[in-house]
DRENDO-1510 file (C-alpha; in Angstrom, 1 decimal, always signed):
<recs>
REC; n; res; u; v; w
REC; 1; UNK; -20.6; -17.8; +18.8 .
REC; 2; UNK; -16.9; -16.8; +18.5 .
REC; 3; UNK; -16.5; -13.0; +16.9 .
REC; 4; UNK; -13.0; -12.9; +15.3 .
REC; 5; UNK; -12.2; -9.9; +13.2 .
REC; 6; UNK; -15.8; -8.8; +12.7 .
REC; 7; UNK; -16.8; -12.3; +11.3 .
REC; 8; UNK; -19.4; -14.5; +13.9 .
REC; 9; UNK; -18.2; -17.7; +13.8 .
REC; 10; UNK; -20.6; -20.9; +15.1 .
REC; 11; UNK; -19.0; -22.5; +17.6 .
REC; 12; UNK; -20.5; -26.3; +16.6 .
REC; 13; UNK; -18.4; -26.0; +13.6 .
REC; 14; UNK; -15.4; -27.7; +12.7 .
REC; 15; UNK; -12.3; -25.0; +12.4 .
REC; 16; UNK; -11.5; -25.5; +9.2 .
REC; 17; UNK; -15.6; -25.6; +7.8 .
REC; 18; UNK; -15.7; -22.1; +10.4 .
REC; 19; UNK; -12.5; -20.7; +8.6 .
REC; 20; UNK; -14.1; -20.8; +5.2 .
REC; 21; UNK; -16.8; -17.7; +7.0 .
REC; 22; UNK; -14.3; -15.3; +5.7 .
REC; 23; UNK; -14.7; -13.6; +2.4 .
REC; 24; UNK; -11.7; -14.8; +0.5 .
REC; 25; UNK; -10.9; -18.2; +2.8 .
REC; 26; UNK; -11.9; -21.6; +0.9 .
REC; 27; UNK; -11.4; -24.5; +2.3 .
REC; 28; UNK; -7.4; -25.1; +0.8 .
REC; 29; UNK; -6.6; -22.2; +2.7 .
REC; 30; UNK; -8.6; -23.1; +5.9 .
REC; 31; UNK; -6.7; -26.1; +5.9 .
REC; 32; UNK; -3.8; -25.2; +5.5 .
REC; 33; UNK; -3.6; -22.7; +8.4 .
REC; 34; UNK; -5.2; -25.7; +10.5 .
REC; 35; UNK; -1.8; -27.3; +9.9 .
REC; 36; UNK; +0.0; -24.3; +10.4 .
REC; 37; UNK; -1.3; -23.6; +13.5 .
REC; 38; UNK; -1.4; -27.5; +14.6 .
REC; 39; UNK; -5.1; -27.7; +14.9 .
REC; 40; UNK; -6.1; -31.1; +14.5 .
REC; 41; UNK; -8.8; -31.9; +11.6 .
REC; 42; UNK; -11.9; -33.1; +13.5 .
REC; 43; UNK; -11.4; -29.9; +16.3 .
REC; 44; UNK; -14.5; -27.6; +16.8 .
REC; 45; UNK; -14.2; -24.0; +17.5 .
REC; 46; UNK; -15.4; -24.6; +21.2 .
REC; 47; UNK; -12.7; -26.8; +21.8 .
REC; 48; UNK; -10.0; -24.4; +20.8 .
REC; 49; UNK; -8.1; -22.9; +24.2 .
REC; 50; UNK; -7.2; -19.0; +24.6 .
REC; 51; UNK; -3.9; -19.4; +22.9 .
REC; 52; UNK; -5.1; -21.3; +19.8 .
REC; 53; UNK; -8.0; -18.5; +19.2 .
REC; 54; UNK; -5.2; -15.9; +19.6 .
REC; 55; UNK; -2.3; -17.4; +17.0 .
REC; 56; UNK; -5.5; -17.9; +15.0 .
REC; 57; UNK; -6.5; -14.1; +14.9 .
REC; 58; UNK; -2.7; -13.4; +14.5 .
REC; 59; UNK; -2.4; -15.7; +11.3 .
REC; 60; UNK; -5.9; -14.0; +10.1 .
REC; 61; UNK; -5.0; -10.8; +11.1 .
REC; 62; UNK; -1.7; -11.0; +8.5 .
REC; 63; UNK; -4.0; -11.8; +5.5 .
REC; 64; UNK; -5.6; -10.0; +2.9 .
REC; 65; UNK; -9.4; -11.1; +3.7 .
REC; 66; UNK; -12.7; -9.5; +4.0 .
REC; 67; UNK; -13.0; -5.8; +3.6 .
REC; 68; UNK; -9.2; -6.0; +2.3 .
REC; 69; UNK; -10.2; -8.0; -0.4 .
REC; 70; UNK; -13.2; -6.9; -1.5 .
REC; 71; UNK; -11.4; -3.2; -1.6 .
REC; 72; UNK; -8.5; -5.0; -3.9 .
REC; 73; UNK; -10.7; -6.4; -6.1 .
REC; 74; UNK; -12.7; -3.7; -6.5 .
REC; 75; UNK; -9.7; -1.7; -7.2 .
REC; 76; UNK; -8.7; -3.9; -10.0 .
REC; 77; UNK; -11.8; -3.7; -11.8 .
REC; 78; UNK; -12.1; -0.2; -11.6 .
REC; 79; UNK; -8.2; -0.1; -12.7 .
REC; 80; UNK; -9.8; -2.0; -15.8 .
REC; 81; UNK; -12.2; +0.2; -16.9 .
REC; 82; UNK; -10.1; +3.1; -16.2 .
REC; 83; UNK; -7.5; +2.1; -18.9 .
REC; 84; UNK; -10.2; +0.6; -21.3 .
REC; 85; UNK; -9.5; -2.9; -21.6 .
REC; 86; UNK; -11.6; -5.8; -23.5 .
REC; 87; UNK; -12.2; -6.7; -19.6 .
REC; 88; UNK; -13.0; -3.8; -18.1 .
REC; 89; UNK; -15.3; -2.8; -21.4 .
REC; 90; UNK; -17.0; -6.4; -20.2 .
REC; 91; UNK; -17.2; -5.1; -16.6 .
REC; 92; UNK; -19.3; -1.7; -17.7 .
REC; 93; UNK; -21.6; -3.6; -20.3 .
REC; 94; UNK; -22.3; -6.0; -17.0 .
REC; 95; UNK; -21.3; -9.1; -19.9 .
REC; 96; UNK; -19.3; -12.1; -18.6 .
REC; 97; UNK; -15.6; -11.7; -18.6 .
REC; 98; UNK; -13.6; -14.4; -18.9 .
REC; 99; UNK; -15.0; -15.3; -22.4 .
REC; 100; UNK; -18.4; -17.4; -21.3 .
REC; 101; UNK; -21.4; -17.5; -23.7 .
REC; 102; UNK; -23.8; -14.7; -23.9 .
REC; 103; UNK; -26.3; -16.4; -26.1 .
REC; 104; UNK; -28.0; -17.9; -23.1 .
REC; 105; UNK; -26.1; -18.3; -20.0 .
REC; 106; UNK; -25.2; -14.7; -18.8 .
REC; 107; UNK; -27.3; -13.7; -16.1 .
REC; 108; UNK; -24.8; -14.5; -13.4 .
REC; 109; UNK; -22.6; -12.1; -14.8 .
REC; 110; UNK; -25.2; -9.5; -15.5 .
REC; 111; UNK; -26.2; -9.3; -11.8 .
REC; 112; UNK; -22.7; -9.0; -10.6 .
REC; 113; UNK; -20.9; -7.2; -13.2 .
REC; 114; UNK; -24.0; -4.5; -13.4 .
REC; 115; UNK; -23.6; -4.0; -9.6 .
REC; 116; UNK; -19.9; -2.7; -9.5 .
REC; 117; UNK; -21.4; +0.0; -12.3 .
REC; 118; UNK; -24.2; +1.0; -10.6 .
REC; 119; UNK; -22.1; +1.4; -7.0 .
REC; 120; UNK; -19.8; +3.2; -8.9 .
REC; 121; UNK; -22.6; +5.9; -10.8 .
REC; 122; UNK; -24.1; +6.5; -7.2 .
REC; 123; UNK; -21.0; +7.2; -5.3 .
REC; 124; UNK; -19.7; +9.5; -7.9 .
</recs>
């Protein structure tokens, strides 16, 4: 297993399925820093040389992924319900955002909406 930037990555894998480990990588992204970096498409991670898994953890390094992320969007939904908008009103009633049905479907967003209020009660 190859450890880059706190993430294990399996070493079977192709590069671009092993990129997509990262909180905030999908597979658009992973493939386009495959091209960036020249990496052809049907390359595993073993195969990579020294110089390949450093430009990677250069190119990785320069995003906004993981902890980053998850700090930014945490950020912005707190910035939400600071000010009092319909979405950030949504956000603390742990209801679905982006205007989904609450008749039925709305457990999703009552698991993941509810946690950021109940982080958010304990820390304070």
């Amino acid at each position: 297993m190859l450890h880059l930037l706190g993430v294990n990555l399996p070493d079977r894998k192709l590069v671009s399925t092993a990129l997509q480990y990262f909180y905030g990588i999908g597979s658009t992204t992973s493939n386009k820093i495959c091209d960036q970096l020249s990496i052809h498409k049907q390359c595993k991670l073993v195969e990579l040389s020294e110089a390949q898994i450093n430009s990677l953890s250069n190119v990785l390094a320069n995003m906004n992924i993981e902890t980053d992320l998850k700090r930014q969007v945490r950020e912005h939904v707190m910035h939400h319900r600071s000010i009092n908008t319909y979405v950030g009103r949504r956000h603390a009633m742990s209801l679905p955002v982006r205007g989904q049905r609450t008749r039925n479907n709305a457990k999703n967003a009552k698991k993941l909406n509810g946690r950021w209020v109940q982080r958010r009660m304990f820390s304070s």
